[in-house]
N, C-alpha and C positions, 0 to 999 in steps of 0.2 A: 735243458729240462723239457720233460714231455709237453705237449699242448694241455691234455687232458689231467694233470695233474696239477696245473697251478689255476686257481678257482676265480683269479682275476682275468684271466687270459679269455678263459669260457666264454661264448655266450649266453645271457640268457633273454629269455621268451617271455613273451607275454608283460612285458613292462607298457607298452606304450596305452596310455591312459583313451579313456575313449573321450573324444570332444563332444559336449553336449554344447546347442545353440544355448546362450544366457539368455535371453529374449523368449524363451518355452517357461521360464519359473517367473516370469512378469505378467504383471496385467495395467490395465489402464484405468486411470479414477478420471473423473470430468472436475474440472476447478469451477469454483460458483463464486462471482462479486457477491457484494453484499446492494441492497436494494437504493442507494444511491447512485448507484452507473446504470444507464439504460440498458448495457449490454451485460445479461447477466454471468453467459458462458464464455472465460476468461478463453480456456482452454483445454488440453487433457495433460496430463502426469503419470508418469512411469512409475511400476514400485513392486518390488520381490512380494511375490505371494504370499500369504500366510502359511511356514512352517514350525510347527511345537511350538517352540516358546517366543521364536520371535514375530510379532501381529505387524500385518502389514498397516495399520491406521495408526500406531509406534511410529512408524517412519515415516508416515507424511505428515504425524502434527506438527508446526515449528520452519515447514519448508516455504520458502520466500519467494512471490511470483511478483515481477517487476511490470509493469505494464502500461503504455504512452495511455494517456488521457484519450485522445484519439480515437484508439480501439475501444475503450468499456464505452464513450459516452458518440461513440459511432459521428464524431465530425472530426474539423481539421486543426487541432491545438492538440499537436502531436508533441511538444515542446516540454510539456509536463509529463513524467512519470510518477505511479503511484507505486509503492510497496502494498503487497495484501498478503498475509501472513497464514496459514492452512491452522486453524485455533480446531473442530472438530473434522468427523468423517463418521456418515453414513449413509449407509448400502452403498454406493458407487459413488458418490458424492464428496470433495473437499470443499470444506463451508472458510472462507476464510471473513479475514477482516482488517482494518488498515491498521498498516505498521510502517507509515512513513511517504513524506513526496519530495520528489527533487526536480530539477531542471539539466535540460541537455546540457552537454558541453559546447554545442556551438551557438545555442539559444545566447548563453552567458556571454562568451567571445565577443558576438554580433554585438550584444549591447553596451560591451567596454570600449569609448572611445576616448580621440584625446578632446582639451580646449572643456573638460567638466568637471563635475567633484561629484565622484562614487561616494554615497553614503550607506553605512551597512548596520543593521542591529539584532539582537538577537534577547530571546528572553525566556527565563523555563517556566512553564505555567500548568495551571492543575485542570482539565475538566470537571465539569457537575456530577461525572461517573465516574470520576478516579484516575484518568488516565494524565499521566504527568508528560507533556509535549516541550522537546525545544522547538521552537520557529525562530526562523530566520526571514530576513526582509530587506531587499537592496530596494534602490533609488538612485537618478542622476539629476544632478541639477539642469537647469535648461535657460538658453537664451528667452527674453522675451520679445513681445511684437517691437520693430523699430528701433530694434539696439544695435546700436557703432560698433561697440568693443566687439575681437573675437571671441572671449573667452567667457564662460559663465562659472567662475569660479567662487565658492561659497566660503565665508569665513567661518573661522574654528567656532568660534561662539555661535553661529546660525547652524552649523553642523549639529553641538550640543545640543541646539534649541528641535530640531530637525529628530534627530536620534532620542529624546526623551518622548517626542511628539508616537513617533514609532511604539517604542519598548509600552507606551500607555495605552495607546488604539488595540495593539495585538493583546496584551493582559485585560482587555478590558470584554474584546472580542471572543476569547478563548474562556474564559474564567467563568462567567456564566452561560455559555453552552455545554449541551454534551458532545461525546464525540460524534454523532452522525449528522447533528446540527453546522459542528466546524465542518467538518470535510465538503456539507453542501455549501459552506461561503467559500471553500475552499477551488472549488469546481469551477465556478466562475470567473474568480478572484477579487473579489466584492470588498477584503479588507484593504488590498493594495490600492483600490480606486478611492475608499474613502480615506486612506494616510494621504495620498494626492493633492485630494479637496482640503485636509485639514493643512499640510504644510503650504497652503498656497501663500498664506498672508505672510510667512518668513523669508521665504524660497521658493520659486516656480521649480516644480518637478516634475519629470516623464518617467516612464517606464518604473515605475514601479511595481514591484512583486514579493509575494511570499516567493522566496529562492529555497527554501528547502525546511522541513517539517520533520521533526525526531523524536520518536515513543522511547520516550526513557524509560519509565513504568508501567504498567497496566493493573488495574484489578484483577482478585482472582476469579480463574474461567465460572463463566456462569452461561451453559447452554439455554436457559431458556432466553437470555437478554442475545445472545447470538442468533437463533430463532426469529427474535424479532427484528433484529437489526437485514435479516435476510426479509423480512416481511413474510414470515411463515409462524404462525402461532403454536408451540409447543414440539414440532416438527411432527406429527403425525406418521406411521409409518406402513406401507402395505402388506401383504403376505408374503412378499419378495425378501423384506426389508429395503426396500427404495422408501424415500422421503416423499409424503404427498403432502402438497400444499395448503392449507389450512385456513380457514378466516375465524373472525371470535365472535361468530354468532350462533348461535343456539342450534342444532338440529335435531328434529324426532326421529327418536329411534322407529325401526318398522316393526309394526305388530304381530308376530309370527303365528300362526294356526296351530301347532303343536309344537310343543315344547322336547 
């Protein structure tokens, strides 16, 4: 059979697609902590332009930035990670806010050893703004001054008594706060030190910690409580549309000469 007569044989032209950079239909948003971390600029985030129907602030609400304690609050307790979660976006800005905190893998490691008793509790609890948190809370028992025996080994009923001690400090801590209240005792770790102080008369304990923090629920979105929680009142906006920061005092307007 001829070349030109079977249509498969042919070549044809002009198929080969042009390669466009995917990095020409993106642009760049800057991530904002919220006003609890000294460091306010997390970082930046990538995200397809706005075309037609699909909005590029669609695709950054909901996206999850991990980040060590370390970097927002600019020292060396690298060991804690928070979650901050991108809830608005305006003019170049993702406003986020806390949606969770954990501990390294080898933070944890380091602190499990043998010759003690890991005690661990966990409890779901509701904030004063709605937001319904699991926490979590480990502890080790510990030798004290002048003891023979190797082992500081804790019996089941002082465990019980240990573990109830826990599950009530944390409900008791969480339940009348809001959330930006917990996360500043949460910064420090100020609830672990006082489960410490309170388990001392059953069981001497070291190392304790909130191990890990869980937004099971949240209220629904309210920009202006987000606004606040950023320390920006109402969020104010320029001619740009960029976000100008704001305070909640009164200012006069200027008197103009002709109208």
């Amino acid at each position: 059979m001829a070349v030109g007569k079977n249509k498969r044989l042919s070549k044809r032209k002009g198929n080969k697609k042009k390669i466009v950079d995917p990095f020409t239909k993106k642009e760049w948003y800057d991530v904002k902590a919220p006003s609890m971390f000294s460091v306010r600029d997390v970082g930046k985030t990538l995200v397809t332009r706005t075309t037609g129907t699909k909005i590029a602030a669609d695709a950054l609400k909901g996206r999850v930035y991990e980040c060590a304690l370390a970097d927002l609050n600019d020292d060396e307790n690298a060991f804690r990670k928070f979650k901050l979660i991108c809830e608005d976006v305006q003019g170049k800005y993702c406003y986020t806010n806390f949606h969770g905190m954990d501990m390294t893998r080898d933070k944890l490691c380091s602190l499990v050893r043998k010759w003690q008793t890991l005690i661990e509790a966990n409890v779901d609890v509701k904030t004063t703004d709605g937001y319904l948190l699991r926490v979590f809370c480990m502890g080790f028992t510990k030798r004290v001054n002048k003891q023979v025996k190797k082992t500081a080994y804790a019996q089941s009923s002082q465990i019980r008594a240990i573990r109830k001690k826990m599950v009530d400090i944390m409900t008791k801590e969480v339940a009348t706060e809001d959330l930006k209240s917990f996360v500043n005792k949460l910064i420090p770790d100020s609830i672990g030190k006082d489960i410490e102080k309170e388990c001392m008369d059953i069981y001497p304990l070291h190392d304790v910690h909130i191990r890990k923090v869980k937004v099971l629920k949240k209220p629904k979105f309210d920009a202006s409580k987000l606004m606040d929680l950023h320390g920006e009142m109402g969020g104010a906006t320029d001619d740009n549309g960029e976000i100008v920061p704001t305070t909640g005092e009164f200012v006069e307007p200027i008197i103009q000469e002709s109208v």
